[in-house]
C-alpha positions as CSV (number, residue, x, y, z in Angstrom):
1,X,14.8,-4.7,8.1
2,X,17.2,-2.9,6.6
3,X,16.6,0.6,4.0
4,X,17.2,-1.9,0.9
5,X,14.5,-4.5,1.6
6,X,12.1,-1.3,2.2
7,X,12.8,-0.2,-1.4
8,X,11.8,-4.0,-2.7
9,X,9.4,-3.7,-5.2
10,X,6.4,-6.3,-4.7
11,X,3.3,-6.9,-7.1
12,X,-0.5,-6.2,-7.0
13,X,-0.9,-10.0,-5.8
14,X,2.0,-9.6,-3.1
15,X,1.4,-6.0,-1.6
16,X,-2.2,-7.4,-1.2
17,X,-1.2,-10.3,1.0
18,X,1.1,-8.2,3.0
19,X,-1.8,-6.0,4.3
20,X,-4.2,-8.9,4.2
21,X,-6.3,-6.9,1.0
22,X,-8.2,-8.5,-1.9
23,X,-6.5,-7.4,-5.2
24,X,-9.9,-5.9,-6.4
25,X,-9.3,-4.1,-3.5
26,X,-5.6,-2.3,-4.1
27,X,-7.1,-1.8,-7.7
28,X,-10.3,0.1,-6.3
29,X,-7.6,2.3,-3.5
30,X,-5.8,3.2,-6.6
31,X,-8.4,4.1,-8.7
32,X,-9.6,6.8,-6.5
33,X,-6.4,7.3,-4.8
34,X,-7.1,6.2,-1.4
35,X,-4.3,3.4,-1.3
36,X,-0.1,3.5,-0.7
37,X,1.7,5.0,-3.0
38,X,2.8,2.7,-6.4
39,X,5.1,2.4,-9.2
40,X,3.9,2.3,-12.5
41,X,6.1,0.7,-14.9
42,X,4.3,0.9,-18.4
43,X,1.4,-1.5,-17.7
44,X,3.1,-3.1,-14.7
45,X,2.3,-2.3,-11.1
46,X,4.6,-2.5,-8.3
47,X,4.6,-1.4,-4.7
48,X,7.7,-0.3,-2.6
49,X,7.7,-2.0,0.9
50,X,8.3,1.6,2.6
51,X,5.0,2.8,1.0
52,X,2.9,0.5,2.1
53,X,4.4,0.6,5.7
54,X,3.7,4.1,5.6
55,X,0.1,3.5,4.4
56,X,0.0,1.5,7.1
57,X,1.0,3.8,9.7
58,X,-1.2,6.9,8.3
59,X,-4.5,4.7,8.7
60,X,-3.5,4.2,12.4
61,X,-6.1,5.7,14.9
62,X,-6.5,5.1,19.2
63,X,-10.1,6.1,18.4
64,X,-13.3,5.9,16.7
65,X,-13.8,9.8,17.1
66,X,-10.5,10.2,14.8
67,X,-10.9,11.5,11.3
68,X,-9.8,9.1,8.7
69,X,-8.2,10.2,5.3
């Protein structure tokens, strides 16, 4: 995957699927902040493919005992 398909912008409905999430669910993670990063576009929500790799990648742990965010 190359930098420009990282910068594709996906929807609520599509960025969900990717990481296997309800839609309730990316609503609630931005509500309170806990979710990737997003793009607001007036009333339109989009989410760059880097950010949520990245959200990914920060919610990684090798342990229980790890702190989460």
């Amino acid at each position: 995957m190359d930098d420009r398909d990282l910068d594709t912008l996906l929807t609520g409905r599509e960025a969900a699927a990717l990481l296997r999430l309800s839609e309730r669910t990316m609503e609630r993670h931005r509500a309170v902040g806990t979710g990737p990063r997003y793009i607001a576009l007036g009333r339109a929500i989009r989410y760059r493919r880097r950010d949520l790799a990245d959200y990914v990648e920060r919610a990684a742990r090798q342990s229980t005992s790890e702190a989460t965010q």
